[in-house]
C-alpha positions in Angstrom: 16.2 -22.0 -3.9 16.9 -22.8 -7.7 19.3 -20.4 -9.3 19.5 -19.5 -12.9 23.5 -18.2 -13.6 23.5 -16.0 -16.3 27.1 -14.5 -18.3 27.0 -10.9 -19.4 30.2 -9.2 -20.8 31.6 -11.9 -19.0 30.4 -11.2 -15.7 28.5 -13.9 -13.4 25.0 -12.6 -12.6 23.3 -15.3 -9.9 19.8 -14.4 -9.8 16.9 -16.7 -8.2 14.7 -18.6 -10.6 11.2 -18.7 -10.4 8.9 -21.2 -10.0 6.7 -22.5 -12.4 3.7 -21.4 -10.2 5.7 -18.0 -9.9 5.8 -17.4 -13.4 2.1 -18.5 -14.0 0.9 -16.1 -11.0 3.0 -13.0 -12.5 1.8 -13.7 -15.4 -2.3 -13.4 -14.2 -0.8 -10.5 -12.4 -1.5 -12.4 -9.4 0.4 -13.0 -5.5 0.7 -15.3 -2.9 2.6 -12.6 -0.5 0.9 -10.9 1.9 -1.2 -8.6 1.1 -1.7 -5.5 3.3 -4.5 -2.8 2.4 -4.6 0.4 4.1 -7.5 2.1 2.7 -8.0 5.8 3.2 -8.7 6.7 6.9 -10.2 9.6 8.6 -11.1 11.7 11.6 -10.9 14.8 13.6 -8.2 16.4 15.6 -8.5 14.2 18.4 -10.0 10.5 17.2 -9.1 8.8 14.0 -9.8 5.8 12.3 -8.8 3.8 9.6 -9.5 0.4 7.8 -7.6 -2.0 6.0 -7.4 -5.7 4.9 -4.7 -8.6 5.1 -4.7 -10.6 2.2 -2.8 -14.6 1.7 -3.4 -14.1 -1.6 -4.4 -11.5 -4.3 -4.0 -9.7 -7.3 -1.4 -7.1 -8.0 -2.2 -3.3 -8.7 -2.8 -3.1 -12.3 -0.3 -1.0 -14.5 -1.3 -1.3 -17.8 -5.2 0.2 -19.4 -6.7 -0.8 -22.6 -9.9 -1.3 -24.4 -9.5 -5.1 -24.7 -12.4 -6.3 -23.4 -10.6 -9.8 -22.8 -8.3 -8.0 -20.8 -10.4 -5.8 -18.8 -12.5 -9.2 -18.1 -9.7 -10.8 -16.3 -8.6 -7.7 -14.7 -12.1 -7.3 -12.7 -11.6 -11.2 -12.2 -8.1 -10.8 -10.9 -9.7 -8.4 -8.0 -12.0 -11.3 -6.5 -9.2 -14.0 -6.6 -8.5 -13.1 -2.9 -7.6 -15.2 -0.1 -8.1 -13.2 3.3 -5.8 -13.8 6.3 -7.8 -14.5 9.6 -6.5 -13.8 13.0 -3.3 -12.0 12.2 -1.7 -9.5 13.9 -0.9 -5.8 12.4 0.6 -2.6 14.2 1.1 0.7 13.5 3.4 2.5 15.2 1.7 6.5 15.7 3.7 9.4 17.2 5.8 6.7 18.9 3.2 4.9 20.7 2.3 1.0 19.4 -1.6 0.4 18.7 -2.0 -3.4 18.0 -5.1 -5.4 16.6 -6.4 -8.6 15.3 -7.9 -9.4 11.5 -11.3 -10.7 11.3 -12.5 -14.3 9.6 -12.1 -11.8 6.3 -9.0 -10.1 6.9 -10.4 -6.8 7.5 -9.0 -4.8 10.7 -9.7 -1.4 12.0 -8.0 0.8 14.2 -9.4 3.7 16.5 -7.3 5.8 18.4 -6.7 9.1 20.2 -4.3 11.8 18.9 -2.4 13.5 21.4 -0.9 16.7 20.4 -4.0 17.7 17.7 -3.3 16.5 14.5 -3.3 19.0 11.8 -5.9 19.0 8.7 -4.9 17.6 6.1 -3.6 14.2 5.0 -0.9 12.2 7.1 0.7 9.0 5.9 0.8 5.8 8.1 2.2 2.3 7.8 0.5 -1.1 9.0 2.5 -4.0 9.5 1.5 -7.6 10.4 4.0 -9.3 12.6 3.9 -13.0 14.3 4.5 -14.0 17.7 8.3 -13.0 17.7 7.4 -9.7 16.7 9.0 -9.7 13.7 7.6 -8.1 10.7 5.9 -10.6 7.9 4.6 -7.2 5.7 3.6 -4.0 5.3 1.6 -1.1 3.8 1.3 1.9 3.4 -2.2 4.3 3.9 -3.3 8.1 4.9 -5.6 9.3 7.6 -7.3 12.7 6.3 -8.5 15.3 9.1 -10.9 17.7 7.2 -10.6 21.4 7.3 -13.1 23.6 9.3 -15.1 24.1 6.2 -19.1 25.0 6.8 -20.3 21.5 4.7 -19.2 18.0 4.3 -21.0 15.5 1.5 -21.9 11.6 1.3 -21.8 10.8 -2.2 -23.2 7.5 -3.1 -21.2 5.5 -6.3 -23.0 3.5 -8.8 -25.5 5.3 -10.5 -24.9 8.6 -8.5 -21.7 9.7 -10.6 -21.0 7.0 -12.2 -23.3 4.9 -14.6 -23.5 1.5 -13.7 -26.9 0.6 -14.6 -27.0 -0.9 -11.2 -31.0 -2.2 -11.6 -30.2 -4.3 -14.3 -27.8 -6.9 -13.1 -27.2 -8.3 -16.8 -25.9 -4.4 -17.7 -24.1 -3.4 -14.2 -22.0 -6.7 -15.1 -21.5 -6.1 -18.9 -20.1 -3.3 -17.9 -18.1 -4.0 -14.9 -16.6 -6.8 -16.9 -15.9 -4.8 -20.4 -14.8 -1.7 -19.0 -12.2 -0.5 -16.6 -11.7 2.6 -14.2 -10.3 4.7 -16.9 -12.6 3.9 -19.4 -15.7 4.1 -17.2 -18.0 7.5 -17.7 -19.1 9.1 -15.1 -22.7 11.3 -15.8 -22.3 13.6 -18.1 -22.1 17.2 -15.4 -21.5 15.6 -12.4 -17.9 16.1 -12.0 -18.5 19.5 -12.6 -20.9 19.5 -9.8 -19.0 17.5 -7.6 -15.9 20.2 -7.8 -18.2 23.2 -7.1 -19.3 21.4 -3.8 -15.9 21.0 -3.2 -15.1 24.2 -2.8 -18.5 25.8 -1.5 -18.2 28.7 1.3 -14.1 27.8 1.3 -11.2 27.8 -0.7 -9.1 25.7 -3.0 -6.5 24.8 0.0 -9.5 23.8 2.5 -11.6 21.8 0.5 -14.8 20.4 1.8 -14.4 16.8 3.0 -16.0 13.8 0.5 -17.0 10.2 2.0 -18.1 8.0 -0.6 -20.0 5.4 0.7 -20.8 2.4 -1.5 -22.3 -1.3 -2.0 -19.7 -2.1 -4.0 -17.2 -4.3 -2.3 -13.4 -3.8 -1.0 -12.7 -5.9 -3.8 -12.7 -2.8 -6.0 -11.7 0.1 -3.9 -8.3 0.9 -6.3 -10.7 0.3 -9.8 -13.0 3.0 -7.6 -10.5 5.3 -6.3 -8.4 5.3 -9.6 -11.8 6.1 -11.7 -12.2 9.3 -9.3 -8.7 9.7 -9.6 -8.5 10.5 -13.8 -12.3 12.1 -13.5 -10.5 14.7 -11.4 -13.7 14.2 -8.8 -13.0 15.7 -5.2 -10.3 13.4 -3.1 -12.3 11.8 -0.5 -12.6 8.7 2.2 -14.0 5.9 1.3 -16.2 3.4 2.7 -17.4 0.6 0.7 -18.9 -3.1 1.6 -17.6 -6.7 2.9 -14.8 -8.1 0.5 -16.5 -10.6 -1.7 -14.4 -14.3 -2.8 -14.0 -15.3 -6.1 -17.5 -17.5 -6.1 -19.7 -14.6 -5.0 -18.3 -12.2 -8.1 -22.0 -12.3 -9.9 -23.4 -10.8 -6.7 -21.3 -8.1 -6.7 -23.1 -4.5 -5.4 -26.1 -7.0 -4.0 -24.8 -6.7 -0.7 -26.9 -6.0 2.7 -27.5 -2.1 2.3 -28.8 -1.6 5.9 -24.8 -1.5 7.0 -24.2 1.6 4.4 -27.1 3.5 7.3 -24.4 2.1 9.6 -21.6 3.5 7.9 -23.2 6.9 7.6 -23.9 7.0 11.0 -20.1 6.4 11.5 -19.4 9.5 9.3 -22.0 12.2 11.1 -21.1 11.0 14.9 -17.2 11.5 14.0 -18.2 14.9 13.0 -21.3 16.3 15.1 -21.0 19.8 14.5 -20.8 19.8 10.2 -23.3 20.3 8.1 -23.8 17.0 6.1 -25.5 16.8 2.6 -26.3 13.4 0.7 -26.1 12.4 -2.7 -27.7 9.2 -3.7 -29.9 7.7 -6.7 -33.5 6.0 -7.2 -32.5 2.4 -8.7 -31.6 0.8 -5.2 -32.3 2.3 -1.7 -30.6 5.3 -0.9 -34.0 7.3 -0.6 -35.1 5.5 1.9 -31.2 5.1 3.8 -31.3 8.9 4.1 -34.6 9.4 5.3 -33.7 7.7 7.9 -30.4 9.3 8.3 -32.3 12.9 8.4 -35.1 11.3 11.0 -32.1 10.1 13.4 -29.5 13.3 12.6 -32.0 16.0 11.3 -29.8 18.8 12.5 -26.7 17.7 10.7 -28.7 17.1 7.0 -28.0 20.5 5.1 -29.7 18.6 1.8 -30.7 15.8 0.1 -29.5 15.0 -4.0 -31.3 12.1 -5.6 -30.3 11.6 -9.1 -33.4 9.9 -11.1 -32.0 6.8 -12.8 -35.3 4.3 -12.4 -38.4 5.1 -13.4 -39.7 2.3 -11.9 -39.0 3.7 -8.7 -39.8 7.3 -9.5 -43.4 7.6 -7.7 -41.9 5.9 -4.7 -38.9 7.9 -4.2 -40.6 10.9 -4.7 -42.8 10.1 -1.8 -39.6 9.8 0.4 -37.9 13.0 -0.7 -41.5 14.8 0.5 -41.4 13.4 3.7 -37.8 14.6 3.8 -38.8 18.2 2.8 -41.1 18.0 5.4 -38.8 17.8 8.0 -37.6 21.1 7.0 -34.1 19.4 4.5 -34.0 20.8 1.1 -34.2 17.8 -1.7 -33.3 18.0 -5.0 -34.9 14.9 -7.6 -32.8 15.3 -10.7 -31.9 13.5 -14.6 -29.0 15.7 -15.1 -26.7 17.2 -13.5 -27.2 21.0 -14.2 -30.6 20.3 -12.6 -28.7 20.0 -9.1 -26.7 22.2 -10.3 -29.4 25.5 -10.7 -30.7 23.6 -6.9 -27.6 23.9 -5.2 -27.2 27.6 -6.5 -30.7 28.3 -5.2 -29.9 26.8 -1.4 -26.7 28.9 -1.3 -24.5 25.8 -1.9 -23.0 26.9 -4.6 -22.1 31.0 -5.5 -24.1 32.3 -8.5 -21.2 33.9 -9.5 -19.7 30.6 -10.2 -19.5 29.7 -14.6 -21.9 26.2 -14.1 
């Protein structure tokens, strides 16, 4: 390796020199060192899960905000330039016994495993390593699994559109704004968060708040831009499960994924916990109507509600067909512009107290 030798109040300091390719890649804020993602995992007191990805190469987690648009552009490029790692091996070491499994073609893994005493609720920190056929470790990273409190409700909260505008039936605005903007300067709908934190906390308490899954279309590619944007909105701290990591070439297709895997992914959520009381939060400009209709046909006893914010009016006679066949079934639905609207609903159902300043 090439050194660089540098004399400071006549002391030696030897430090390694970079590359040329390691200087242009800091620069772009940009690696070719593994990668490991652990995103955030979940369960019950006995079975647990959690997801991750193994990246050759990728981009770095961003420090630095502004309102530069050139610089926000590259940042949401920078989060596509990934390179998966297929067939590697990660472990994770849990209460001293070694769970092992293999990445996929696109680096994602998964592990699903039995907890022996009962976990508490709460979250609990875990590490993932990759190792090769020594056994020695190549990389690592760092995640949480979350066991929810015995609260009476848990929610499914859609993304795009559903608390945060994204204008996500126009492809030409979903991207001006995914490209111009980043996670802190993003707006979520105006009420929502307010919303969002009442449901938190509805029939429990402040230290046993009611579990969130968001589950997206939007790809891995942007869980941290996600999860840092519900972060400084101070929405409720939840799991979430988003779509297959897009490459670089497939960036101007991002959120057009196959939505019939988000049905699997609920399904996931309500057979993990059988005995809560689920409600769903979507919108009307892609196919979350008709996702939870099915959901409520195939788990009717679990659906407490259904929240459909009204953000495409091309849509609107269609959707509101679905939430009547809903209501039929005997699940409260709610067909809402604004916020307060679901607000006044969820104070009607007994979701949230009246007592509460909304």
């Amino acid at each position: 390796m090439r050194v660089l030798v540098i004399m400071e109040a006549g002391v030696n300091i030897t430090v390694p020199k970079r590359s040329v390719k390691e200087q242009l890649l800091n620069w772009f804020r940009l690696t070719d060192r593994t990668i490991i993602k652990v995103y955030h995992g979940f369960g019950h007191a006995h079975k647990l899960t959690v997801y991750g990805h193994v990246l050759k190469f990728g981009p770095v987690p961003r420090k630095h905000y502004s309102k530069n648009v050139i610089t926000n552009t590259l940042a949401l490029l920078r989060l596509f330039m990934v390179k998966p790692y297929p067939d590697a091996t990660v472990q994770m070491t849990w209460k001293g016994k070694l769970y092992t499994a293999k990445t996929a073609g696109d680096g994602f893994f998964s592990f699903h495993w039995q907890d022996d005493p009962d976990l508490g609720h709460g979250w609990h920190e875990l590490t993932i390593e990759m190792i090769d056929k020594e056994k020695n470790v190549l990389a690592q990273g760092k995640g949480g699994v979350y066991v929810p409190y015995s609260t009476q409700y848990a929610f499914i909260s859609d993304i795009d559109d559903t608390f945060l505008i994204s204008h996500s039936a126009n492809l030409r605005k979903r991207l001006f704004v995914l490209f111009t903007e980043n996670a802190r300067s993003r707006k979520p709908f105006d009420g929502s968060v307010k919303h969002y934190q009442l449901l938190a906390q509805s029939s429990t308490t402040a230290e046993a708040p009611n579990p969130f899954f968001y589950v997206s279309s939007s790809e891995w590619n942007l869980y941290d831009y996600i999860v840092e944007f519900t972060r400084v909105n101070k929405m409720p701290e939840g799991v979430f499960l988003l779509n297959v990591l897009k490459r670089f070439q497939e960036i101007f297709k991002t959120g057009q994924n196959n939505h019939t895997t988000k049905f699997t992914r609920i399904v996931r959520i309500l057979e993990a916990y059988p005995h809560q009381r689920f409600v769903l939060l979507g919108d009307s400009s892609q196919h979350d109507p008709y996702i939870y209709s099915s959901v409520v046909e195939h788990f009717p006893r679990q659906i407490h509600a259904v929240y459909i914010r009204d953000v495409y009016v091309k849509n609107k006679p269609k959707v509101a067909d679905v939430l009547q066949k809903i209501e039929s079934a005997g699940v409260p639905c709610c067909f809402f512009q604004h916020s307060s609207e679901a607000i006044q609903h969820s104070k009607k159902i007994g979701l949230i107290s009246i007592t509460e300043n909304a």
